[in-house]
C-alpha positions in Angstrom: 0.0 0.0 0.0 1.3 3.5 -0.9 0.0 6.8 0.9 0.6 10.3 -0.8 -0.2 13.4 1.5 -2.0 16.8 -0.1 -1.5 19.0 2.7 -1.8 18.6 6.4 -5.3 17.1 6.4 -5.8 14.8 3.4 -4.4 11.4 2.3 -4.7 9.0 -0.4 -3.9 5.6 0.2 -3.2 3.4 -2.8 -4.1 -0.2 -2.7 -4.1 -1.9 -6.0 -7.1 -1.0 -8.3 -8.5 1.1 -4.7 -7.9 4.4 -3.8 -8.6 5.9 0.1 -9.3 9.4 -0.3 -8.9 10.0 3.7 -10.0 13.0 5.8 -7.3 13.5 8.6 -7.9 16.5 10.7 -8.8 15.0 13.9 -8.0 18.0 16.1 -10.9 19.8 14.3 -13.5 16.3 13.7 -12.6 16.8 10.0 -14.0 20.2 9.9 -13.7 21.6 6.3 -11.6 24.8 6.5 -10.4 26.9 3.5 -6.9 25.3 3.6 -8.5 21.2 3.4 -10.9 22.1 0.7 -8.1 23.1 -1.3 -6.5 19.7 -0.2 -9.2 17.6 -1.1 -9.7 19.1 -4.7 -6.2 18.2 -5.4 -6.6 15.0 -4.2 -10.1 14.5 -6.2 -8.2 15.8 -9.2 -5.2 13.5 -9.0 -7.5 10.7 -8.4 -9.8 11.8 -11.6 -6.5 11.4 -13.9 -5.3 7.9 -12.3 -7.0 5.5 -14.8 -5.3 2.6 -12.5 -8.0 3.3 -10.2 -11.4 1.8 -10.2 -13.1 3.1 -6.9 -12.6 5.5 -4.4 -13.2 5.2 -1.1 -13.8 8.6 1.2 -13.2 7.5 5.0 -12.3 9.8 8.5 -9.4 9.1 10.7 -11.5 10.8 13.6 -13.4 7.7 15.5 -15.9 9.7 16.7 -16.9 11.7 13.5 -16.7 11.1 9.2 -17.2 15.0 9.0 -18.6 18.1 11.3 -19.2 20.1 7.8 -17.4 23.7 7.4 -15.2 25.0 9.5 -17.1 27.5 11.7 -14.4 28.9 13.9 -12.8 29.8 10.8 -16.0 31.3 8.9 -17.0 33.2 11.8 -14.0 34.9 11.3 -14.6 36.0 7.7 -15.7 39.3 6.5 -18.3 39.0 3.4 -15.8 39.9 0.9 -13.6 37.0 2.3 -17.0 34.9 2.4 -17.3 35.6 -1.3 -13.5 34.7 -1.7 -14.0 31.8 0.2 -16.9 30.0 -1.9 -15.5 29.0 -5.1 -12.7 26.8 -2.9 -15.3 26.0 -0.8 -17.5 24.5 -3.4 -14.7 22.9 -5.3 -14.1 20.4 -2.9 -17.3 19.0 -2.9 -17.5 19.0 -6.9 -14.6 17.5 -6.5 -16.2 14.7 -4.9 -19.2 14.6 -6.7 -17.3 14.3 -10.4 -15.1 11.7 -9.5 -15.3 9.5 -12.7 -15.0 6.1 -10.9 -17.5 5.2 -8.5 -17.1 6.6 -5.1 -18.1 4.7 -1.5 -18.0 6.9 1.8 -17.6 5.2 4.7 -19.0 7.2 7.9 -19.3 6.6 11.6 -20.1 9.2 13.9 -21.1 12.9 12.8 -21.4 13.2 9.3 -22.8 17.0 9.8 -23.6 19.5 7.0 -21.2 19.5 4.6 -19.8 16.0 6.6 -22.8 14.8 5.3 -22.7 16.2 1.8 -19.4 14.9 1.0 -20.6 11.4 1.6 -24.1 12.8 -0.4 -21.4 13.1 -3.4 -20.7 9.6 -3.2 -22.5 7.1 -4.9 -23.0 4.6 -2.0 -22.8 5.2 1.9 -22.0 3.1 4.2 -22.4 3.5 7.9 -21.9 1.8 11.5 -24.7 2.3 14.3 -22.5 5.4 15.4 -23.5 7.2 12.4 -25.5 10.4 12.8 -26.2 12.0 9.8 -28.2 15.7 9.4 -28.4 18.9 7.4 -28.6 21.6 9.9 -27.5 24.5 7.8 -30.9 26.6 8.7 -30.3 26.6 12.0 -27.1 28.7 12.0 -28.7 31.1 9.3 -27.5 29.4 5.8 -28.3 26.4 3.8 -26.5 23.7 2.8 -24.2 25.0 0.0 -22.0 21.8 -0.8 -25.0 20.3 -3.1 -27.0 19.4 -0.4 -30.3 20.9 -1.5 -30.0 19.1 -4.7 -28.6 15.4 -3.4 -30.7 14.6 -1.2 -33.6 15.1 -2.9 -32.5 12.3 -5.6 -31.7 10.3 -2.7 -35.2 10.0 -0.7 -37.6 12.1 -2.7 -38.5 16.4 -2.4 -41.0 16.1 0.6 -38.8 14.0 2.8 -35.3 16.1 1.6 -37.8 19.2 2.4 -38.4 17.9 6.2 -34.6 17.2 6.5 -33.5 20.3 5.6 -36.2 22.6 7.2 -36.0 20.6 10.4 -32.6 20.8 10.5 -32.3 17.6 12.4 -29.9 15.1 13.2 -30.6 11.7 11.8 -29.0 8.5 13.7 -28.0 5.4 11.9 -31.0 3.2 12.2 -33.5 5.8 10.8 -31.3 6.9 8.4 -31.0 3.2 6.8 -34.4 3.2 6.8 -34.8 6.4 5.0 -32.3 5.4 2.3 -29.6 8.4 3.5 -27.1 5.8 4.0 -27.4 2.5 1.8 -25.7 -0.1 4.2 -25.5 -0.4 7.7 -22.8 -2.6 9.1 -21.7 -3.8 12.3 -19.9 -0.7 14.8 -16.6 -0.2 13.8 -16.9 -1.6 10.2 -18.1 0.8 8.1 -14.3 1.7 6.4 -13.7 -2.3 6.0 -17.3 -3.2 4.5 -16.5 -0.1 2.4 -13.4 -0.9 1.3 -14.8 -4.6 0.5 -17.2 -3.4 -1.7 -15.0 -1.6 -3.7 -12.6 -4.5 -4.2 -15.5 -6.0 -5.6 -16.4 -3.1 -8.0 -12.7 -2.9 -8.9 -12.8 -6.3 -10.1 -15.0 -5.4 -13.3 -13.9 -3.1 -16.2 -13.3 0.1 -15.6 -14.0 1.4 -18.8 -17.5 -0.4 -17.9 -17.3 1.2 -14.2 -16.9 4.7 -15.2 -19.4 4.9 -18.5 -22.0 3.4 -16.1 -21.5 5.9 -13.7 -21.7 8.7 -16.1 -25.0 7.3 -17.6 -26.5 7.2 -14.0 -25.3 10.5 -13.1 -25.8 12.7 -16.5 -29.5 10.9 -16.5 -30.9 11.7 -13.3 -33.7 14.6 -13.1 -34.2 13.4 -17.2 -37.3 11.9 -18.9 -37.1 8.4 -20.1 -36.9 8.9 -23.8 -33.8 11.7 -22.9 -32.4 9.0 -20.0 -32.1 6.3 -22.8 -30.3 8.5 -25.4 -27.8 9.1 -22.5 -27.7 5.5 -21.7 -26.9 5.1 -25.3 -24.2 7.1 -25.4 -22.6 6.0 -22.8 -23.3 2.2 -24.3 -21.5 3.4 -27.6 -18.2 4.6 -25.5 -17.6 0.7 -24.3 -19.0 -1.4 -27.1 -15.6 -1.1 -29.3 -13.4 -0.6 -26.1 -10.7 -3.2 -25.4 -12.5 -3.8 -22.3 -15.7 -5.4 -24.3 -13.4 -7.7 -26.3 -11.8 -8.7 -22.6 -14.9 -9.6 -20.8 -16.1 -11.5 -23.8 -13.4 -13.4 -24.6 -12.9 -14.1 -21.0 -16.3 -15.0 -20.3 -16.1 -17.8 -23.4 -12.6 -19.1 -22.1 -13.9 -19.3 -18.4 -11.4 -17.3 -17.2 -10.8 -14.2 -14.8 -10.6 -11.0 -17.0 -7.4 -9.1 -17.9 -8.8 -5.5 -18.3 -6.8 -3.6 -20.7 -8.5 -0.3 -19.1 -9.4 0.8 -22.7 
């Protein structure tokens, strides 16, 4: 395994076809300051570029939280102009995230808070221990959530339910959350970063040209109609049907044998 540090606050740990894109401020429970946005948009950018890697896997080195959203100490002391400053590298971070061509697992235990929670939002499956308290409580400190919040949850658990969430402002624990569908598996305490990083060994395993033109047909066809959501699906289909990876799986598949993915 090979670990490559952007900053003070963020890691990625390398692991074959798996990447670990790790949050590591503890003294601050992951709180997103100025300085680790930056650090997690390089890392997301790095990571966007490695075609050796097939999944991502977003996890906390804090054991009591995934993520307590922004950095508040730090906001607080902002003037607007610095606010306005501030947003663009604010927001980067969590498109970051979000536009990660491979498919992206978070792992969370404990508070996954604001923009905690919208980081793992950005991911396309969560999974949490019975630790896990999950929430959107912008509107109670005067803002709303601004990391895509308004607009992930929503295609998560449907418009009323997001609308609850987010005008409630209310902390979520694990068990309800499951049941709501803001976290997709619930695993036993301690092992939500190995059932995580499990499941993406699993995913790695299949072609990633496969693996990343599914994932942009899901994403770039959400919020579409159906005739619209099968042109995109199409589209996507004609980027892998003349790949290197489609004569692979084939082949392999008639020679009952494992895959050699040429990753093109």
């Amino acid at each position: 395994m090979s670990e490559q540090r952007y900053g003070e606050w963020v890691a990625v740990r390398r692991d074959g076809f798996v990447a670990e894109l790790v949050l590591d401020r503890p003294k601050a429970m992951n709180a997103v300051s100025s300085e680790m946005a930056r650090c997690i948009t390089a890392a997301c950018a790095a990571l966007s570029e490695d075609c050796d890697v097939r999944a991502v896997v977003l996890t906390s080195t804090h054991e009591r939280a995934f993520c307590v959203g922004a950095d508040l100490k730090e906001r607080n002391s902002l003037s607007d102009a610095e606010m306005l400053r501030h947003r663009p590298v604010s927001r980067a971070a969590y498109t970051g995230v979000l536009e990660l061509p491979m498919p992206a697992i978070a792992a969370v235990h404990g508070f996954a808070l604001g923009g905690g929670f919208e980081l793992a939002l950005s991911c396309d499956v969560i999974v949490a221990d019975p630790t896990a308290v999950v929430g959107l409580p912008e509107v109670s400190v005067g803002v709303i959530p601004g990391g895509g919040g308004t607009q992930l949850l929503p295609r998560r658990v449907g418009a009323a339910r997001a609308a609850e969430l987010i005008f409630s402002a209310r902390r979520v624990a694990a068990a309800e959350a499951h049941e709501l569908g803001l976290v997709d598996r619930l695993v036993a305490e301690g092992e939500d970063r190995a059932e995580a990083l499990e499941l993406a060994r699993g995913i790695a395993a299949n072609s990633p040209v496969g693996l990343r033109a599914a994932k942009k047909a899901l994403r770039l066809g959400q919020g579409l109609d159906l005739r619209a959501g099968l042109e995109v699906e199409d589209a996507a289909w004609r980027t892998v049907a003349f790949s290197g990876d489609r004569a692979e799986g084939v082949a392999a598949f008639n020679e009952k044998r494992s895959p050699n993915w040429p990753g093109e």
